[in-house]
SEDREN-880936 format. One line per 4 residues: for each residue y, z, x of N, C-alpha, C. Coordinates in steps of 0.1 Angstrom, whole numbers, padded with zeros to 4 digits. Each point is the difference from the previous one (the first is absolute). Example, Ala and Ser with C-alpha at 12.3 -4.5 7.8 and 13.67 -1.06 7.14 Angstrom:
// SEDREN-880936
-0057/0078/0132/0012/0000/-0009/0012/0000/0009 | 0011/-0007/-0004/0011/0000/0009/0011/0008/-0008
END
This chain:
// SEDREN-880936
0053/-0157/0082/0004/0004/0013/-0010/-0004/0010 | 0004/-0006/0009/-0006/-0006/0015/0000/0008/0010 | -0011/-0003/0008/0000/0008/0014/0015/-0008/0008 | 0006/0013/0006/0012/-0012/0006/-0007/-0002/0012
-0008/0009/0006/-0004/-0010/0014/-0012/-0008/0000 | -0001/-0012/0001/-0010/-0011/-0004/-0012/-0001/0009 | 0001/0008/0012/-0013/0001/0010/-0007/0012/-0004 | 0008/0006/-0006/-0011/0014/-0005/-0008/-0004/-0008
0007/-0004/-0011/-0012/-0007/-0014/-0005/-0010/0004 | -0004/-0008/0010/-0006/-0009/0002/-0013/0011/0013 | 0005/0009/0006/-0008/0008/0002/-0008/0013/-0009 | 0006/0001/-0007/-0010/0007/-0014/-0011/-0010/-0004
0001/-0014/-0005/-0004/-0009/-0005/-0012/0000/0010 | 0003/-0002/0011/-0010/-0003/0009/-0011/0011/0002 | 0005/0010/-0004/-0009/0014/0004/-0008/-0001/-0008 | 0006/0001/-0014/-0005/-0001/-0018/-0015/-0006/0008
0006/-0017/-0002/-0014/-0005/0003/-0011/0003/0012 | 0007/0003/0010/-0013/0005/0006/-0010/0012/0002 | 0012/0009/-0011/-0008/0012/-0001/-0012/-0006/-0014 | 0006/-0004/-0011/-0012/-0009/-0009/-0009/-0003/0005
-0001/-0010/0008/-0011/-0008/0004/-0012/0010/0010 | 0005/0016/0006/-0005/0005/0006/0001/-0001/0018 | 0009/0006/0002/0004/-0007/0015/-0002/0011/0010 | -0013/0010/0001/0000/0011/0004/-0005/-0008/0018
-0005/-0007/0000/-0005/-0009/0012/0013/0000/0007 | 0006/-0010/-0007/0016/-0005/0004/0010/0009/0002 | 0004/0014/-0006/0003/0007/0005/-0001/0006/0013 | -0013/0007/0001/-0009/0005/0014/0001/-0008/0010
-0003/-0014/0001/0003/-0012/0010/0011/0001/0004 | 0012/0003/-0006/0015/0002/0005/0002/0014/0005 | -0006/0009/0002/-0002/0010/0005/0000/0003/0017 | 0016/0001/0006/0001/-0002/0012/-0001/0010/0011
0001/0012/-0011/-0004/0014/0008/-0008/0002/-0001 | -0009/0008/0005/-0015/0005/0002/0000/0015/-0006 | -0006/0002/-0008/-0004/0011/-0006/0008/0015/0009 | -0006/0000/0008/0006/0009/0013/0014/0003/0004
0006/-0015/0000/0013/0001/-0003/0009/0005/-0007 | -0005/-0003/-0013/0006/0007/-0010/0006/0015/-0004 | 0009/0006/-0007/-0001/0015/0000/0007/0001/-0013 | -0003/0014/-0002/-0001/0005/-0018/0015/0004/0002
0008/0004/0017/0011/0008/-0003/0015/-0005/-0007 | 0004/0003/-0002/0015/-0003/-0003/0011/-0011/0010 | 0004/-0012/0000/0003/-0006/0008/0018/0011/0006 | 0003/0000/0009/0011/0005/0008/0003/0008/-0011
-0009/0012/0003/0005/0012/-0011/0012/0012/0005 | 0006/-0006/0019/0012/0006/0000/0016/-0003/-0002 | -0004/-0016/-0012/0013/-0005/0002/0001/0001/-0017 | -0005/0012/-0007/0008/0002/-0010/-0014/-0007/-0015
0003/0002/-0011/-0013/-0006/-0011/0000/-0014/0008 | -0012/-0005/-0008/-0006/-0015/0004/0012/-0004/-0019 | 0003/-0012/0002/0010/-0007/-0010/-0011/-0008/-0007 | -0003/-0001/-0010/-0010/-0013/-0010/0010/-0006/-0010
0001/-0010/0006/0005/-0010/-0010/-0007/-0004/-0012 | 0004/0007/-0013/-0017/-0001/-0008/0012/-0012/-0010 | -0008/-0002/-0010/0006/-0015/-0010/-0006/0000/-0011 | 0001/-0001/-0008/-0011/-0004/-0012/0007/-0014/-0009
-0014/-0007/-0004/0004/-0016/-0011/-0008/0006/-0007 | 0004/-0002/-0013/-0008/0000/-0012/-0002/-0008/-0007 | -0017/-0006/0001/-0008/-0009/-0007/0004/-0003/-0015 | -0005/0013/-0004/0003/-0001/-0016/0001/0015/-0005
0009/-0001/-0010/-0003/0012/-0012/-0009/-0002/-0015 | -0012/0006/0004/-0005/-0004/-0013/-0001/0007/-0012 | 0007/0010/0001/-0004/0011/-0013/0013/0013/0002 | 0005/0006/-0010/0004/0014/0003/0001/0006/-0015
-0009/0012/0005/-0009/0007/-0011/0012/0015/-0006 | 0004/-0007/-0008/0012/0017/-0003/-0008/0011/-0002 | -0013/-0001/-0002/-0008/0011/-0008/-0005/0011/0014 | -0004/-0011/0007/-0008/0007/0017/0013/0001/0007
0012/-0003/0002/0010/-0004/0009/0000/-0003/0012 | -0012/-0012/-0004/-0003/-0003/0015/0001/-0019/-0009 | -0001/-0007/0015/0003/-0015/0001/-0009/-0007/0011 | -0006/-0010/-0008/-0008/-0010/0010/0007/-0011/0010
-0003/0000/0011/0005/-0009/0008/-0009/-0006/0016 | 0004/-0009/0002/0000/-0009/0011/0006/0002/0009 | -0002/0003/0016/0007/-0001/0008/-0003/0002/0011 | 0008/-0001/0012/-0006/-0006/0016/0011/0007/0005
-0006/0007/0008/0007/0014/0012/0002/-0006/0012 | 0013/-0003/0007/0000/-0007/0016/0005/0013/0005 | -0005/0007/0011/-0001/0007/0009/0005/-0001/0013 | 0011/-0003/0008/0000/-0002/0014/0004/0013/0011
-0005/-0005/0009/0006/0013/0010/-0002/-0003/0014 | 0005/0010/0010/-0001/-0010/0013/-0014/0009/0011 | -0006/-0006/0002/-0009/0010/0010/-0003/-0012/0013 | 0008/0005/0011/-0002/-0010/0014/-0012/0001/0007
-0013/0007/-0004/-0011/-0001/0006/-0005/-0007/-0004 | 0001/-0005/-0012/-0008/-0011/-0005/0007/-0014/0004 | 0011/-0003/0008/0005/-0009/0003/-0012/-0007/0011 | 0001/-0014/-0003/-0009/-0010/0005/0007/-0015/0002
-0003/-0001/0009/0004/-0016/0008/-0006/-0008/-0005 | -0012/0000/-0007/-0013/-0009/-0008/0008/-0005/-0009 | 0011/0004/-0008/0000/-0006/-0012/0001/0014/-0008 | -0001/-0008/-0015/-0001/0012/-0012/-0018/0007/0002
0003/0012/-0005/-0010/0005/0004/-0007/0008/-0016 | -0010/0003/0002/-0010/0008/-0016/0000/0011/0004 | -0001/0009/-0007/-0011/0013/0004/0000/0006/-0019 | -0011/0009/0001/-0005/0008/-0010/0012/0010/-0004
0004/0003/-0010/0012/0011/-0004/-0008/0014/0009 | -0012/0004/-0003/-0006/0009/0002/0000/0000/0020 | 0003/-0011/0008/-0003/0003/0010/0012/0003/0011 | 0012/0000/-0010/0014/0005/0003/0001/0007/-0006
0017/0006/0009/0005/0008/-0007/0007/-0009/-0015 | 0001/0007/-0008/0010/-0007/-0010/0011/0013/-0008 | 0006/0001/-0009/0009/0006/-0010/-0009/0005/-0008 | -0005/-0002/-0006/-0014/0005/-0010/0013/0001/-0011
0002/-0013/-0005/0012/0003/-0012/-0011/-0001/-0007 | 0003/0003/-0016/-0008/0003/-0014/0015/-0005/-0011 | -0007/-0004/-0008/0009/-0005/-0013/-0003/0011/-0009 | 0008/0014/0000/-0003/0014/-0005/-0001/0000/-0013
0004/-0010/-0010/-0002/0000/-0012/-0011/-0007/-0006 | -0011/-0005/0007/-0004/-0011/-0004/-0015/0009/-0008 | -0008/-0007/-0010/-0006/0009/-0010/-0014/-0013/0000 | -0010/-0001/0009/-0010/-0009/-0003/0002/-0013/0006
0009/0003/0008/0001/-0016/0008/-0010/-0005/0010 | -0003/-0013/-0002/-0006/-0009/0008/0004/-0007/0014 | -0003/0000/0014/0006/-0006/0005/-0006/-0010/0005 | 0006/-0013/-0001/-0008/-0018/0000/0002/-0002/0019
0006/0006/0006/-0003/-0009/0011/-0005/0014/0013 | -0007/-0010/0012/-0006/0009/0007/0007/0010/0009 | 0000/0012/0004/0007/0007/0014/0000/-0005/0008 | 0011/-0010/0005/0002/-0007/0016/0010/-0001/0000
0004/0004/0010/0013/-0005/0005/0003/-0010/0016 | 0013/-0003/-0007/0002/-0013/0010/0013/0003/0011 | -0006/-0002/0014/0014/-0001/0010/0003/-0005/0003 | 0015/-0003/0005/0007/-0009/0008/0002/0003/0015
0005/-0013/0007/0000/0005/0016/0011/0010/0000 | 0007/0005/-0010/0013/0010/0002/-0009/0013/0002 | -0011/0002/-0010/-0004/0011/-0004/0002/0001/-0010 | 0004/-0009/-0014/0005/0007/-0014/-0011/-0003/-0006
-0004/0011/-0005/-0015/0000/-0010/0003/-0002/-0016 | -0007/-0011/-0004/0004/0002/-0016/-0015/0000/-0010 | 0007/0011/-0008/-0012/0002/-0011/-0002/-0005/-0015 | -0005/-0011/-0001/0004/0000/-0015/-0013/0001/-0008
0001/0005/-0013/-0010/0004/-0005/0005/0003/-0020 | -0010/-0011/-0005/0006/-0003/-0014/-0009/0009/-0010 | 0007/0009/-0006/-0005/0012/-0012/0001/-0009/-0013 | -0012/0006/-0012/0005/-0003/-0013/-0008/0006/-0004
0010/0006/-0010/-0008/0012/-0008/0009/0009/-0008 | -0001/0014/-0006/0014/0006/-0010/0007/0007/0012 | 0011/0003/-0006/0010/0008/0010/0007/0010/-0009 | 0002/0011/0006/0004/0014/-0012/0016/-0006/0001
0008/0001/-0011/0015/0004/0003/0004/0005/-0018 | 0009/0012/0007/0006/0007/-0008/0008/-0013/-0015 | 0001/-0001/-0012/0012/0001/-0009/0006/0006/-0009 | 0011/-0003/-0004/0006/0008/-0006/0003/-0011/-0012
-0007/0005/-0013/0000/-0007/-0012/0011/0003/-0009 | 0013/0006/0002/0005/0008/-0006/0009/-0012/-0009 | 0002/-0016/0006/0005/-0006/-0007/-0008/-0012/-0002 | -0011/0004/-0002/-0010/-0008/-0002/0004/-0008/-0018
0001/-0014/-0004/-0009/-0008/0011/0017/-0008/0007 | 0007/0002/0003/0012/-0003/0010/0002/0009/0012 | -0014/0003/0003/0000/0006/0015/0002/-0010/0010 | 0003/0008/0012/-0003/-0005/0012/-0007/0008/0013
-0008/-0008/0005/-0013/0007/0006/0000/-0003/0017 | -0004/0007/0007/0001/-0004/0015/-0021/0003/0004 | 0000/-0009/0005/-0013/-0002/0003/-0002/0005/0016 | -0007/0010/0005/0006/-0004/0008/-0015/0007/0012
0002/-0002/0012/-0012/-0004/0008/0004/0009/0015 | -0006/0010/-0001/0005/0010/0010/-0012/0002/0009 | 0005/-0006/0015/-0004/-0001/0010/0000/0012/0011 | -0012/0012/0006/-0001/0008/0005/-0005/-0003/0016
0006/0007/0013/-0008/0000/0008/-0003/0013/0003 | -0017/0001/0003/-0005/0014/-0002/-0001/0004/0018 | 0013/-0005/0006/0005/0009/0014/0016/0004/-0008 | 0001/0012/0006/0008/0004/-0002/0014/-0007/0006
0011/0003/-0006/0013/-0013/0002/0010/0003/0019 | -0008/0011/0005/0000/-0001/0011/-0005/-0007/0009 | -0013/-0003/-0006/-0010/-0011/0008/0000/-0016/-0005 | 0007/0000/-0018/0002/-0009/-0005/0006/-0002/-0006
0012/-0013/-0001/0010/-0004/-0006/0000/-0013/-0006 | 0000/-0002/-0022/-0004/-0012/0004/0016/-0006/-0008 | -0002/-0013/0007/0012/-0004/-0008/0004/-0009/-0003 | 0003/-0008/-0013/0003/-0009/-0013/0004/-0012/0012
-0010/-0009/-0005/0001/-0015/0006/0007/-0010/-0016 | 0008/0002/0001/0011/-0007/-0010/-0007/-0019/-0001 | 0003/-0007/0011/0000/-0009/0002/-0018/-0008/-0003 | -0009/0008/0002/-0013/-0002/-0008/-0004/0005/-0007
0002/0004/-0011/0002/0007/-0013/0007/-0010/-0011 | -0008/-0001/-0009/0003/-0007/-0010/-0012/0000/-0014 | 0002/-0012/-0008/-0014/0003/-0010/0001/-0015/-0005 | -0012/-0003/-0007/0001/-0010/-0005/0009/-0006/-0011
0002/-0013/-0001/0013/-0004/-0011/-0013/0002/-0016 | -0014/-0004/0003/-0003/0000/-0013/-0012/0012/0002 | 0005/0009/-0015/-0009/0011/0000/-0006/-0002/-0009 | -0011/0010/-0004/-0009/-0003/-0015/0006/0011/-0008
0001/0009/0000/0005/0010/-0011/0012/-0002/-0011 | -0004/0004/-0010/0008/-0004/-0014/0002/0010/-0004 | 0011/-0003/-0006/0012/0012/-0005/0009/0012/0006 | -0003/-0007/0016/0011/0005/0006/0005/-0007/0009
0013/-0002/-0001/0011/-0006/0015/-0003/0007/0013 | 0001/-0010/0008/-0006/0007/0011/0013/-0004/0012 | 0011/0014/0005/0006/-0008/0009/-0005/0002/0011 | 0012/0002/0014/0003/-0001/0011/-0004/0018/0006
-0003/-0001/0012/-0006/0014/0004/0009/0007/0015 | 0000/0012/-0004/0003/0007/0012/-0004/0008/0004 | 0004/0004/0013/-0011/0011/0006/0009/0010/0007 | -0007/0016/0002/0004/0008/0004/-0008/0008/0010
0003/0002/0013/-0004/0008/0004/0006/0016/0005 | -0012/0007/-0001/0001/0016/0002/-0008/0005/0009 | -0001/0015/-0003/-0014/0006/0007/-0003/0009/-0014 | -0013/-0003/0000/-0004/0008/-0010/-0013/0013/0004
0001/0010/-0007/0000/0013/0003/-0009/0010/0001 | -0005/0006/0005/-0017/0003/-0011/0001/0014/0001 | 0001/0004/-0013/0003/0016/-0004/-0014/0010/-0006 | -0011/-0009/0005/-0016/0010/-0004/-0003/0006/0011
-0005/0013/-0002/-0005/0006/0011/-0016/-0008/0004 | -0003/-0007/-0003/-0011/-0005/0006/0003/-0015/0011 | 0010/0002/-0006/0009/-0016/0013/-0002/0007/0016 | -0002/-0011/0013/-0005/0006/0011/0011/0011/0001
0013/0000/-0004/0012/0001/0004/0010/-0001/-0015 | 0000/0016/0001/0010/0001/-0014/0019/-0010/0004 | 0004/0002/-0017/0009/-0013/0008/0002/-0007/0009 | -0010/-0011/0000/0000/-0007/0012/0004/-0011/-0003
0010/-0013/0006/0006/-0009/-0001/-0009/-0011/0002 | -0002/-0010/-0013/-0006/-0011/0003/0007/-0014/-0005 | 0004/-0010/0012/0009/-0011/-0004/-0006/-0011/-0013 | 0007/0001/-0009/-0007/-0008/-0011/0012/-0013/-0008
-0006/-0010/-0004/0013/-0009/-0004/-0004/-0002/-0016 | 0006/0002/-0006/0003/-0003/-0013/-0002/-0018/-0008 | 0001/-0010/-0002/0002/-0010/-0003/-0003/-0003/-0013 | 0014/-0002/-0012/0001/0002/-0011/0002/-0015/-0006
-0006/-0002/-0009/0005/-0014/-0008/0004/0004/-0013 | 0016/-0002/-0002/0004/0000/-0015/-0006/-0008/-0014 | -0004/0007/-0009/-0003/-0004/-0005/0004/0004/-0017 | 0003/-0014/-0010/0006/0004/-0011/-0009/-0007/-0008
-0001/0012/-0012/-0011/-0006/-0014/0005/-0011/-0011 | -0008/-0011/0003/0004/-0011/-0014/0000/0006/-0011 | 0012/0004/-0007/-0004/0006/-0017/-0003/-0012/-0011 | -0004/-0013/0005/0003/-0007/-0011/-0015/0007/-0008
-0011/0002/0003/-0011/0005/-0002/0006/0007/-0015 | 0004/0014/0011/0007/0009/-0011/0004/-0005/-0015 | 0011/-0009/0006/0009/-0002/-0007/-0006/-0007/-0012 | -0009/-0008/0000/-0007/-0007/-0010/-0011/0005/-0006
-0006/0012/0006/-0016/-0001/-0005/0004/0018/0000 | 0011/0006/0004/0004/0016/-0009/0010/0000/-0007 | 0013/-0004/0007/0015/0000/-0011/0002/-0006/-0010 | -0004/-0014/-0001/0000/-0008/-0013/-0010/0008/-0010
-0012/-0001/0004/-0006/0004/-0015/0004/0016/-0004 | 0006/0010/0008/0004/0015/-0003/0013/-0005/-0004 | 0012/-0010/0002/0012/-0003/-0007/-0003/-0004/-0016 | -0013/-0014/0000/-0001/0000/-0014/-0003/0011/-0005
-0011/0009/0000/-0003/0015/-0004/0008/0009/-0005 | 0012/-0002/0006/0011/0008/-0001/0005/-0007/-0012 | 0003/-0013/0002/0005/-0005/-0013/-0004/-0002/-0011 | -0012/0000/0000/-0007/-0003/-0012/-0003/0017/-0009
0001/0009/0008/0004/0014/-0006/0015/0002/-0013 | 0012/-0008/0007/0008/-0002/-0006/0004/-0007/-0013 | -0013/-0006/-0006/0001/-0009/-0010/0002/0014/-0010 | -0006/0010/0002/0002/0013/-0015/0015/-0002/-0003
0009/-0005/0010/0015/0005/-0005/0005/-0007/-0013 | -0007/-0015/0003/0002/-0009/-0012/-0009/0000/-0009 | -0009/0011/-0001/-0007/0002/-0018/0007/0009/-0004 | 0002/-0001/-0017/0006/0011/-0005/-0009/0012/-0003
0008/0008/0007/-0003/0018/0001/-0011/0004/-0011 | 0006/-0006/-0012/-0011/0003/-0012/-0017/-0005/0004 | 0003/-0012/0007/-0015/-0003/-0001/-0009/0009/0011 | -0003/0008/-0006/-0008/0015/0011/-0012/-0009/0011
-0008/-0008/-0009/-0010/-0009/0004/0000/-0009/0012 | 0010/-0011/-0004/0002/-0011/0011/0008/0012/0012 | 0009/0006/0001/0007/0010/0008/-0006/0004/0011 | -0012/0011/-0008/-0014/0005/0012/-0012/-0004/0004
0004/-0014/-0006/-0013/-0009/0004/0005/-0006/0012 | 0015/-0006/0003/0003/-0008/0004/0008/0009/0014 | 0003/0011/0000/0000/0010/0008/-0008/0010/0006 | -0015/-0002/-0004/-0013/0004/0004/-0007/-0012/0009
0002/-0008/-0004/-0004/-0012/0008/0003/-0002/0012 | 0019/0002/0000/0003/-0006/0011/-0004/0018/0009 | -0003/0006/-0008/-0003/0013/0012/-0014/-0001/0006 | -0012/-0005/-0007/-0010/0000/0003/-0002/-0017/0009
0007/-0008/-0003/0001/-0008/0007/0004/0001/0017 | 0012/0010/0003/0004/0006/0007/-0012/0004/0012 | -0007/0010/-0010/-0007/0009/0002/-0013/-0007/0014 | -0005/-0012/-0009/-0013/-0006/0005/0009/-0010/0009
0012/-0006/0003/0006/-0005/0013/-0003/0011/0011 | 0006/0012/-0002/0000/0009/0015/-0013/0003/0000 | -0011/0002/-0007/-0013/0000/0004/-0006/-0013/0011 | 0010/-0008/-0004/-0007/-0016/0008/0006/0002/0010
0016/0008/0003/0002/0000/0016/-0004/0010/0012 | -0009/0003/-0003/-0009/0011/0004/-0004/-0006/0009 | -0004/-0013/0005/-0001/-0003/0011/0007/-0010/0005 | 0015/-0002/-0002/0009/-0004/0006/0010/0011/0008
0004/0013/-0008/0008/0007/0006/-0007/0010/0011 | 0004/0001/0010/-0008/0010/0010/0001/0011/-0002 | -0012/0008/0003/-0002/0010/-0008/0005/0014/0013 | 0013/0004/-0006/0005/0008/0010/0010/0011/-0006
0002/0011/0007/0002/0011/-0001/0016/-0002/-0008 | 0009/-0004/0006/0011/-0001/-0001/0005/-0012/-0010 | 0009/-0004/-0008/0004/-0008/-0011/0008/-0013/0004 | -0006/-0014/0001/0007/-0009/0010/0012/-0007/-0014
0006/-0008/0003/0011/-0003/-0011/-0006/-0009/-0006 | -0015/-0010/0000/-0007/-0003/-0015/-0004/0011/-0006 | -0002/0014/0003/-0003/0012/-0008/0007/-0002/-0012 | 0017/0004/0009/0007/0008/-0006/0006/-0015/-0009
-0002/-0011/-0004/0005/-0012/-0007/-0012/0003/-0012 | -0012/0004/0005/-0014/0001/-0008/0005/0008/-0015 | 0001/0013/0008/0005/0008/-0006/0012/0006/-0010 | 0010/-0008/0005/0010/-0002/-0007/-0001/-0009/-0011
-0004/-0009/0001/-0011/-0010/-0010/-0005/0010/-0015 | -0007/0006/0010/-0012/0006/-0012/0007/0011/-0008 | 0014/0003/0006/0008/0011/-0002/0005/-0007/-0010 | 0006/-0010/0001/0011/-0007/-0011/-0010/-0006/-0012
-0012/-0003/0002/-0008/-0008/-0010/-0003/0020/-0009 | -0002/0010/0008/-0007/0012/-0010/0009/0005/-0005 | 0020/-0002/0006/0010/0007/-0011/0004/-0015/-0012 | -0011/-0012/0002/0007/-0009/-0011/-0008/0002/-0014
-0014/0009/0003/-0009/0002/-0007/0004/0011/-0009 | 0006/0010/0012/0010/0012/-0005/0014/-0003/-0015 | 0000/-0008/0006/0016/-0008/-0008/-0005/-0005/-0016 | -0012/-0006/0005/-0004/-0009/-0012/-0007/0011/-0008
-0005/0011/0004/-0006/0014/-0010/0008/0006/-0008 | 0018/0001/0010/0010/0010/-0004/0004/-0010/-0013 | 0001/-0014/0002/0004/-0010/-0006/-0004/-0001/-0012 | -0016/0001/-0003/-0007/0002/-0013/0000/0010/-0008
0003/0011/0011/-0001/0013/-0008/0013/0000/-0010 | 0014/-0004/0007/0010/0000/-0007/0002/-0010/-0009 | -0006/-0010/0001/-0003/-0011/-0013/-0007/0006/-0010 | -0015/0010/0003/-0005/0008/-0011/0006/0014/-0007
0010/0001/0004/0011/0013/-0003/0015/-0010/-0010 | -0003/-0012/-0002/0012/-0009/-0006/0012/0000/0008 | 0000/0000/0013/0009/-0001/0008/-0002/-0013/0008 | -0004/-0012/-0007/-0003/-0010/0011/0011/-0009/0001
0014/0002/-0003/0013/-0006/0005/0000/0007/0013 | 0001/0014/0007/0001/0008/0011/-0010/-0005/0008 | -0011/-0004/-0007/-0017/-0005/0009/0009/-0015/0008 | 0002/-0005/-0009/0002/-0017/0000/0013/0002/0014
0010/0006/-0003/0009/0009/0011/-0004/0000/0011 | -0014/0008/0000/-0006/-0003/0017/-0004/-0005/0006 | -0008/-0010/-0013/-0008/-0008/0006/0009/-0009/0010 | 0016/-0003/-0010/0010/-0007/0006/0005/0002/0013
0002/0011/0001/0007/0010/0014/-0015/-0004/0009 | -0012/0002/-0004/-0010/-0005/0009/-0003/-0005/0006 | 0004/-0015/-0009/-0003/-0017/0009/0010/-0004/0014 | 0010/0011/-0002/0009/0000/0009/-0001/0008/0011
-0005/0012/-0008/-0003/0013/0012/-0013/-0005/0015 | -0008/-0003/-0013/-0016/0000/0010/0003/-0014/0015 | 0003/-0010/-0009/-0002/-0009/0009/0017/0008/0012 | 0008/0004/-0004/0005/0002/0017/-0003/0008/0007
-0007/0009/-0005/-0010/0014/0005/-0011/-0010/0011 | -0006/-0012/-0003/-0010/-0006/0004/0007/-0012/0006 | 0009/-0003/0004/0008/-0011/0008/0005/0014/0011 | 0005/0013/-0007/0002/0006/0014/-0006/0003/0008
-0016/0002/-0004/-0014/0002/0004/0002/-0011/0009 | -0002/-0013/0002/-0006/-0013/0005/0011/0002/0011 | 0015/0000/-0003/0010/0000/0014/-0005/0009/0004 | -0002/0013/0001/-0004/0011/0012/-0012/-0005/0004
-0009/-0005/-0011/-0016/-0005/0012/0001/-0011/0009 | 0013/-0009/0000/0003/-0015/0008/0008/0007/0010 | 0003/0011/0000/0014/0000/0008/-0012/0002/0013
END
């Protein structure tokens, strides 16, 4: 996905670099108001909230941690809004974030983020101030593992201004908003994003102001888990496991020996796989649908173990025509019990 408007990202680009190279001179130099001029208040606070056109592109996704449920990322905050005192005939103009008024937005979820470029903002002769300012670092967001690993995940980046939504209103700039076509993160699909705005609410008694409304935007990127991972490196070798349990049906019942050898194996074999996924499955309260595939697994391998006991016993009682009987009804029973297993885990 591309910036669709081509003067912006050619104005990001230009910022990037001159906030790099350290442009605090260059800034100040463009500085058309005089300190004095300036004011901390709210631009035309009787015609209703100030409007911020906020945006976000995202650099990169580099990581998303099922265990912390939080996700690393890349990204660059555009900010606009209109304040006519800062309008100037000079040209584009600098000033310090700190020597305006601004939105005082925050990225509410963000957990250790760094931010790469300096507090300045830039005006035009209209008066429209824009802020941009590029974060990287983790970001908290809720998931829900329940169909893990064929989940789908919303990543998502929730933007607060700490005036209340009387004084501030911010709202979803569509048209500068986007993310890069190449990300670095593996093993998950990464789509298209959308955003929502609300007001969101604050219910502590230590807030200046119990339920007090604060305008906040939401911006989610869908996101769905590659199972090929899975699918190769847990369900194949728990499918052989499974089958290789089933070899007891073809020894004869009599042979007590080859039976419980060959049905202890595949249990203890079993056994030391789900000790190795101990740090693939996320370790969580509730049972995601690799659980319950896990499980069913270990269920059908401990009643074939069951089968092949009952199976011996009745071979040592001289009933091993009735044994041989089950084993028959077996080879047929287990494997659809374990194909019915696999359709409910795909569905």
């Amino acid at each position: 996905m591309k910036f669709k408007n081509h003067i912006q990202q050619l104005k990001i680009l230009f910022f990037f670099a001159s906030m790099l190279i350290g442009n605090s001179a260059f800034a100040l130099n463009n500085q058309c108001l005089s300190s004095s001029e300036l004011s901390q208040d709210r631009p035309n606070p009787t015609q209703g909230p100030t409007q911020v056109q906020t945006s976000l592109y995202i650099l990169d996704i580099g990581n998303i941690d099922d265990h912390r449920q939080e996700f690393l990322a890349d990204v660059v905050v555009d900010l606009q809004w209109y304040d006519p005192r800062l309008a100037s005939e000079k040209g584009i103009c600098r000033y310090k974030l700190a020597d305006i008024w601004h939105p005082s937005v925050q990225i509410f979820n963000q957990r250790g983020v760094q931010e790469y470029l300096q507090h300045h903002v830039e005006v035009d002769k209209q008066g429209k101030v824009i802020y941009l300012q590029r974060y990287y670092g983790i970001f908290s967001s809720p998931l829900d593992l329940r169909r893990f690993p064929f989940d789908e995940q919303l990543l998502t980046f929730t933007l607060i201004s700490f005036y209340n939504s009387e004084n501030v209103k911010l709202v979803f700039n569509e048209k500068l908003t986007g993310r890069d076509e190449k990300l670095t993160i593996s093993g998950w699909y990464i789509g298209d994003g959308s955003a929502t705005v609300s007001d969101y609410m604050t219910q502590s008694r230590h807030a200046v102001q119990e339920n007090e409304a604060f305008s906040s935007l939401n911006y989610s990127l869908q996101t769905r888990r590659d199972v090929n991972y899975y699918r190769w490196k847990v369900l194949l070798p728990l499918i052989l496991i499974v089958f290789l349990s089933w070899t007891v049906f073809w020894i004869d019942p009599s042979q007590l020996g080859p039976q419980m050898g060959a049905a202890a194996t595949a249990m203890l074999t079993l056994i030391a796989f789900l000790f190795s996924l101990r740090g693939i499955l996320p370790p969580i309260s509730y049972l995601t649908h690799m659980d319950y595939f896990v499980y069913g697994s270990l269920a059908l391998v401990f009643i074939t173990s069951i089968e092949s006991l009952l199976t011996c016993n009745l071979a040592q009682s001289n009933k091993l025509a009735q044994a041989k009987r089950m084993d028959q009804w077996a080879r047929w029973i287990f494997p659809s019990l374990f194909l019915t297993l696999i359709i409910m885990f795909w569905r």
